[in-house]
DRENDO-382797 format. One record per residue (C-alpha): chain; residue in three letters; residue number from 1; x, y negated, z negated. Coordinates in steps of 0.05 Angstrom, whole numbers, plus 5000, padded with zeros to 4 digits. Example, Ala and Ser with C-alpha at 12.3 -4.5 7.8 and 13.67 -1.06 7.14 Angstrom:
2
PABA | A | ALA | 1 | 5246 | 5090 | 4844
PABA | A | SER | 2 | 5273 | 5021 | 4857
! end
This chain:
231
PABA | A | UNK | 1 | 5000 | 5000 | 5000
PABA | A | UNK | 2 | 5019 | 4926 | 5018
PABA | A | UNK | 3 | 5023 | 4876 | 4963
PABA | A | UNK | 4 | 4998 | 4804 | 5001
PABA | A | UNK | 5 | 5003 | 4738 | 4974
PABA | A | UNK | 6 | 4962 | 4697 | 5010
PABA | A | UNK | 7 | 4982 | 4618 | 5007
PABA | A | UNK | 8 | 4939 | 4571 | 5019
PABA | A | UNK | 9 | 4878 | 4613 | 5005
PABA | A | UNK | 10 | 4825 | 4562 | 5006
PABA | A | UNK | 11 | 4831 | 4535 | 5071
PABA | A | UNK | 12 | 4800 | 4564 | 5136
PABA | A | UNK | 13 | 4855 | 4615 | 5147
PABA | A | UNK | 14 | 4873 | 4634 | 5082
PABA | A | UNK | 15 | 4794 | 4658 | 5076
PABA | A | UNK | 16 | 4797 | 4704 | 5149
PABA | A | UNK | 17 | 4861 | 4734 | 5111
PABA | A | UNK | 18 | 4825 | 4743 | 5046
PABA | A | UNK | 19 | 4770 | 4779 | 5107
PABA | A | UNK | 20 | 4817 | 4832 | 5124
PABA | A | UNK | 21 | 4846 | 4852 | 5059
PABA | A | UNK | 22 | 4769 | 4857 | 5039
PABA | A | UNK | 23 | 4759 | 4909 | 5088
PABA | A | UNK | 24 | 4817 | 4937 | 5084
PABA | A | UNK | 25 | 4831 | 4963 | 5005
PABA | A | UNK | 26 | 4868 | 5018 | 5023
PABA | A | UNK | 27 | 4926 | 4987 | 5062
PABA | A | UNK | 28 | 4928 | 4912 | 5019
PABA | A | UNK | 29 | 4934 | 4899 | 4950
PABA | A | UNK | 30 | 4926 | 4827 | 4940
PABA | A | UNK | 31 | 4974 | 4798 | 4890
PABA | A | UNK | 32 | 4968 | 4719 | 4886
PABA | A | UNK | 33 | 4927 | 4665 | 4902
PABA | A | UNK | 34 | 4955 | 4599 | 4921
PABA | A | UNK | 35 | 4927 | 4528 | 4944
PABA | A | UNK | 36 | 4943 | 4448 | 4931
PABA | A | UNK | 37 | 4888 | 4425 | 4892
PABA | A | UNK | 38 | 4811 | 4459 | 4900
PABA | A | UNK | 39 | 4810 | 4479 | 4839
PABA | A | UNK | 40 | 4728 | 4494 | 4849
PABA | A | UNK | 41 | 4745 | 4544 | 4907
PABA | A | UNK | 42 | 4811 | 4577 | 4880
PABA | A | UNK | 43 | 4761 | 4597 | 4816
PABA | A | UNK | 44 | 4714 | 4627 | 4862
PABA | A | UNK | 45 | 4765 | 4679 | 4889
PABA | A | UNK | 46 | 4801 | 4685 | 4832
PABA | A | UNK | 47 | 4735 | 4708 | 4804
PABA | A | UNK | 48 | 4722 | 4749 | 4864
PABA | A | UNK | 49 | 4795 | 4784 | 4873
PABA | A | UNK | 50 | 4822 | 4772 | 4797
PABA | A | UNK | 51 | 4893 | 4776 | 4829
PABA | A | UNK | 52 | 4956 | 4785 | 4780
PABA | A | UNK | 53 | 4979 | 4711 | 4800
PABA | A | UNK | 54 | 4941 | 4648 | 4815
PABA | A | UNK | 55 | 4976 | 4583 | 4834
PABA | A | UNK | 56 | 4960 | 4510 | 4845
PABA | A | UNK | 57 | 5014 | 4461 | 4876
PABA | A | UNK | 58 | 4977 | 4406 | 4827
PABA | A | UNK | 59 | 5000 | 4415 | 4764
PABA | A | UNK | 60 | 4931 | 4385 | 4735
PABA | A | UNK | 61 | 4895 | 4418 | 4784
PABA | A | UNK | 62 | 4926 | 4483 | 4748
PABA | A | UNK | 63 | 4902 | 4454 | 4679
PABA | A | UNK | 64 | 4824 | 4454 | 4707
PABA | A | UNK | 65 | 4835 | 4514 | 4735
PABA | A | UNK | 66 | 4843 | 4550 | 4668
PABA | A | UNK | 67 | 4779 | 4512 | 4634
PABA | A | UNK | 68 | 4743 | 4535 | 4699
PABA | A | UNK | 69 | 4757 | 4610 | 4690
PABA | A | UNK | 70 | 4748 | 4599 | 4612
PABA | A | UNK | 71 | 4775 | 4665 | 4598
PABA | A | UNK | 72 | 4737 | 4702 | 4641
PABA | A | UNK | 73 | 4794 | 4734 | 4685
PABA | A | UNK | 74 | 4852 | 4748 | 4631
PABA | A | UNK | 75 | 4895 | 4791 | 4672
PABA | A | UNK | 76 | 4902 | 4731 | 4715
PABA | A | UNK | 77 | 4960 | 4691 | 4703
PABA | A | UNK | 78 | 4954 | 4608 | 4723
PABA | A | UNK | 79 | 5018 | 4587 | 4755
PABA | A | UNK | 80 | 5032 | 4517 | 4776
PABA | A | UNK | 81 | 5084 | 4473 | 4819
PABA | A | UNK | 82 | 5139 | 4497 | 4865
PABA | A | UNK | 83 | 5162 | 4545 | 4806
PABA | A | UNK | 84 | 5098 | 4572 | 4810
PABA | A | UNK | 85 | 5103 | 4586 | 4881
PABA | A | UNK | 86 | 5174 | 4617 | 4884
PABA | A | UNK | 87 | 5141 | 4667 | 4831
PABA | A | UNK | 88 | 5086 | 4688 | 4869
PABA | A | UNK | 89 | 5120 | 4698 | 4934
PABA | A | UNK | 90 | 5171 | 4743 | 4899
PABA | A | UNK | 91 | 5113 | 4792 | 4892
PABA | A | UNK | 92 | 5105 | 4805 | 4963
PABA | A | UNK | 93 | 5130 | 4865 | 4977
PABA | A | UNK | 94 | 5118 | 4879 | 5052
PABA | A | UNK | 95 | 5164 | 4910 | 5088
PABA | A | UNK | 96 | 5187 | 4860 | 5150
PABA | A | UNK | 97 | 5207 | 4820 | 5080
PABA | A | UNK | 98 | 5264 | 4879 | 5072
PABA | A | UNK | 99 | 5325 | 4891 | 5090
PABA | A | UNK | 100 | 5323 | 4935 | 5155
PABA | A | UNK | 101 | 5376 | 4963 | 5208
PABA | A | UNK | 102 | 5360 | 4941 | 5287
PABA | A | UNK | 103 | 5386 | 4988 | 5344
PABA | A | UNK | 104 | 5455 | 4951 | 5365
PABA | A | UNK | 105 | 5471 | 4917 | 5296
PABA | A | UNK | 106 | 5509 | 4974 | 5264
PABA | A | UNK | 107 | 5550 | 5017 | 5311
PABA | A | UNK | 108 | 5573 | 5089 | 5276
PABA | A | UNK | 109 | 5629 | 5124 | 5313
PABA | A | UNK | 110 | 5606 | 5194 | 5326
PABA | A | UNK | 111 | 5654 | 5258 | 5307
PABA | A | UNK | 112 | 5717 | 5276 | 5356
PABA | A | UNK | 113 | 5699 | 5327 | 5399
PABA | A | UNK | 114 | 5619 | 5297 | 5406
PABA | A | UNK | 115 | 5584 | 5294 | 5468
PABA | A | UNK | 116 | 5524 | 5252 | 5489
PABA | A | UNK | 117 | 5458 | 5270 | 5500
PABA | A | UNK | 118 | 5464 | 5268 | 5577
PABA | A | UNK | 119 | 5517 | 5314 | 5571
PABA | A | UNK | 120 | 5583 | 5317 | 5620
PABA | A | UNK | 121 | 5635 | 5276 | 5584
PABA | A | UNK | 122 | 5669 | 5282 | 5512
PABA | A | UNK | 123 | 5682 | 5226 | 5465
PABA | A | UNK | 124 | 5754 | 5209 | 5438
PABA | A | UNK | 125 | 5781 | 5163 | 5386
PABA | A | UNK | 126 | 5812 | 5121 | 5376
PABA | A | UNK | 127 | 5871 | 5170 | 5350
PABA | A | UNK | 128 | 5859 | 5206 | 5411
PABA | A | UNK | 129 | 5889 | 5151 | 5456
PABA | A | UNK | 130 | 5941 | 5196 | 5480
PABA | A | UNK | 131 | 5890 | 5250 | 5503
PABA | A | UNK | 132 | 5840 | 5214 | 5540
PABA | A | UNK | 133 | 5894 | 5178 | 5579
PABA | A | UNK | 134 | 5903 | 5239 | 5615
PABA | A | UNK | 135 | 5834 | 5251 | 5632
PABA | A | UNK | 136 | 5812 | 5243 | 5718
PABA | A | UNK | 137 | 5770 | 5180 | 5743
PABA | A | UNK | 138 | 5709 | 5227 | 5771
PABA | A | UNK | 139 | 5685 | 5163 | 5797
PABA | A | UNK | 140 | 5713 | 5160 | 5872
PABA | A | UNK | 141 | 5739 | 5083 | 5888
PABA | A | UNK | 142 | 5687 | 5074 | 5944
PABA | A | UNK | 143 | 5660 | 5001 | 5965
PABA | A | UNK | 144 | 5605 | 5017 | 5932
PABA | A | UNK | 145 | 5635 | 5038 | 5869
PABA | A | UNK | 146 | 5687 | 4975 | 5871
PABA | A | UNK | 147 | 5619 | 4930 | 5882
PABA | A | UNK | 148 | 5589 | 4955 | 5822
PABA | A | UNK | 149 | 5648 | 4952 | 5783
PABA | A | UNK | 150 | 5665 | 4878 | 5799
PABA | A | UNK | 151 | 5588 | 4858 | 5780
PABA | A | UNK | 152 | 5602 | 4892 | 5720
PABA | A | UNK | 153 | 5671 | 4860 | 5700
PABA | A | UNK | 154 | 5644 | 4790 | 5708
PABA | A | UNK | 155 | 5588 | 4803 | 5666
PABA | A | UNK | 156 | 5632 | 4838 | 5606
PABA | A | UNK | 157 | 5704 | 4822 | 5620
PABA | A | UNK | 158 | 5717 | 4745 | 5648
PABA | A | UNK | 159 | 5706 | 4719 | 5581
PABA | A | UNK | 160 | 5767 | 4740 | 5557
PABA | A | UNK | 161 | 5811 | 4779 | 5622
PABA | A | UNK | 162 | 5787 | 4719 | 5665
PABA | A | UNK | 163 | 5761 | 4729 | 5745
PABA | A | UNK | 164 | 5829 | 4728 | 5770
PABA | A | UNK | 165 | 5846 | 4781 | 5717
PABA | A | UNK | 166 | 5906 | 4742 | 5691
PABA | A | UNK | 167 | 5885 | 4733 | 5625
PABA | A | UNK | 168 | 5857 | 4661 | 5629
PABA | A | UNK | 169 | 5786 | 4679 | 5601
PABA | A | UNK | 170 | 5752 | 4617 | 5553
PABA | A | UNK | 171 | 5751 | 4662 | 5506
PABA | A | UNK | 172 | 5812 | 4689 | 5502
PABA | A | UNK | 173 | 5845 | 4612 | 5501
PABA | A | UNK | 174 | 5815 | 4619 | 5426
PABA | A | UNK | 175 | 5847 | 4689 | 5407
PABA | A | UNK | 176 | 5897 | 4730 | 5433
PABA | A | UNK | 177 | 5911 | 4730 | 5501
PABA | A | UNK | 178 | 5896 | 4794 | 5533
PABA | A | UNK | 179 | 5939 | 4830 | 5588
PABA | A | UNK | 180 | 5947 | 4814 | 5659
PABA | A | UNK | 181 | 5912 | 4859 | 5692
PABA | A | UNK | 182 | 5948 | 4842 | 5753
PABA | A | UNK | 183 | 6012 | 4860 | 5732
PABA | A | UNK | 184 | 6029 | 4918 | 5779
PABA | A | UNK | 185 | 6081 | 4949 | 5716
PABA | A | UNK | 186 | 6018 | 4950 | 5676
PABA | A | UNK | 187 | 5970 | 4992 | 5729
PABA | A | UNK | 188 | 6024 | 5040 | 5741
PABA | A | UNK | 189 | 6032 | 5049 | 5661
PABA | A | UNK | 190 | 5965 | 5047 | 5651
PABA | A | UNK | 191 | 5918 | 5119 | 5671
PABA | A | UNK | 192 | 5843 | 5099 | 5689
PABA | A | UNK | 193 | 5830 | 5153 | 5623
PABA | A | UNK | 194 | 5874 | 5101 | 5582
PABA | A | UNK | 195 | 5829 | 5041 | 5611
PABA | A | UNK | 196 | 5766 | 5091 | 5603
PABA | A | UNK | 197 | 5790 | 5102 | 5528
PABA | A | UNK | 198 | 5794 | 5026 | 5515
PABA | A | UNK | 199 | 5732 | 5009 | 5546
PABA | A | UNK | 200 | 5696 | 5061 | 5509
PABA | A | UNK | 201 | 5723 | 5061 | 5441
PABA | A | UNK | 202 | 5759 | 4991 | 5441
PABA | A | UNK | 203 | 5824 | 4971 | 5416
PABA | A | UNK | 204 | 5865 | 4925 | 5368
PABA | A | UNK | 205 | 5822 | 4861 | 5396
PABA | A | UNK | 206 | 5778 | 4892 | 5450
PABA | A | UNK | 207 | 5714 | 4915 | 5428
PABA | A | UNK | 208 | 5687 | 4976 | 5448
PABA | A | UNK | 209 | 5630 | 4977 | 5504
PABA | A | UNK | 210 | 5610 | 5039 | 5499
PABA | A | UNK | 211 | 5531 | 5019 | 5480
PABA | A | UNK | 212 | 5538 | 4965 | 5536
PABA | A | UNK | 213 | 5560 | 5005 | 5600
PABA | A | UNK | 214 | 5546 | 5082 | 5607
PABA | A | UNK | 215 | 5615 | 5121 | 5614
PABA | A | UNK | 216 | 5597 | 5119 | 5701
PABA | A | UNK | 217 | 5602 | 5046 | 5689
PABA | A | UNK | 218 | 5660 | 5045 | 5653
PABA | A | UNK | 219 | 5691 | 5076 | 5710
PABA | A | UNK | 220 | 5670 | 5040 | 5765
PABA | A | UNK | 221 | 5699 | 4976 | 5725
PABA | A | UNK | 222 | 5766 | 5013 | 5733
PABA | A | UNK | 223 | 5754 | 5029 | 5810
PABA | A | UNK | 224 | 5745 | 4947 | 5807
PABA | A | UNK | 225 | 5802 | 4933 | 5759
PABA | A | UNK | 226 | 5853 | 4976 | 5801
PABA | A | UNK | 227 | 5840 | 4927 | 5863
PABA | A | UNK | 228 | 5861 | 4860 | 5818
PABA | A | UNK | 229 | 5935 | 4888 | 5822
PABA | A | UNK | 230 | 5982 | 4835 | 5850
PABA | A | UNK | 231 | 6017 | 4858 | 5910
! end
């Protein structure tokens, strides 16, 4: 059950709200009462609901609202001011108030050995640098696949590598400056299952884009990076 504190109570929408808890008792608890100043109203549903809190931005108004009840609703406790109203909303307990965990803000990084649902390729660490590095592009450089790839990289990789692939990115002008990519030492040191192994699990800076590009993707980004080699 869903404990609702419904502020401003005595106004048009605060009554419609007070209309769905009503026919709902199953799924709403109703826990405080809150309005500015009609008092004459407030004692009505207070009367009507006898909620654990009641509270009145007035701090008079909260005065008649006590010799209005008269005792009638003891379990009803009067609150009053912006004190009153930080109490009240404490009690509501529904659950978009909560902590909770959104796909993409927490990524866990699954066991060696794992593969994904879709099958065909395994997952490597970080640790595992050495081991992926020797894995095959299946991903043939075609046009097509060099296309893709370079829509890809400017999307995910100019920020930092730059379009040229030198290493000029606006991003990277704030951190470390990445490698040039179109050093031809590099891509000769450098297997596509290294590159595949950085884009997938990341590295000292580089973040890992495994959730962002599927591991195809990842290697038809390589196709493209292979073609930014100076000659």
């Amino acid at each position: 059950m869903i404990g609702v504190t419904v502020l401003g109570s005595t106004g048009s929408i605060g009554e419609s709200t007070l209309d769905v808890l009503a026919r709902h008792p199953d799924r709403f608890k109703l826990v405080g009462l809150g309005a500015n100043r009609n008092v004459a109203k407030l004692a009505a549903q207070v009367l009507r609901w006898r909620p654990p809190y009641a509270v009145l931005a007035d701090e008079n108004a909260a005065r008649e609202l006590v010799q209005a009840l008269d005792g009638q609703v003891p379990e009803t406790r009067v609150l009053a001011g912006a004190q009153g109203l930080i109490i009240v909303y404490r009690w509501t307990h529904d659950m978009i108030k909560t902590q909770r965990v959104m796909p993409g803000e927490m990524n866990f990084a699954m066991a060696p050995g794992s593969l994904p649902r879709t099958g065909s390729q395994l997952y490597y660490s970080k640790e595992q640098r050495e081991v992926a590095a020797l894995r095959k592009n299946p991903v043939p450089a075609t046009a097509e696949s060099i296309r893709k790839g370079g829509d890809l990289y400017v999307i995910y990789c100019t920020p930092c590598h730059g379009a040229s692939g030198t290493g000029n990115g606006l991003v990277a002008a704030k951190f470390v400056t990445p490698a040039d990519l179109t050093n031809p030492e590099l891509q000769k040191a450098r297997t596509d299952g290294y590159w595949q192994s950085y884009l997938s699990v990341g590295g000292a800076v580089m973040p890992s884009y495994s959730e962002s590009l599927s591991a195809e993707e990842r290697w038809h980004v390589i196709n493209y990076v292979r073609t930014l080699a100076a000659k």
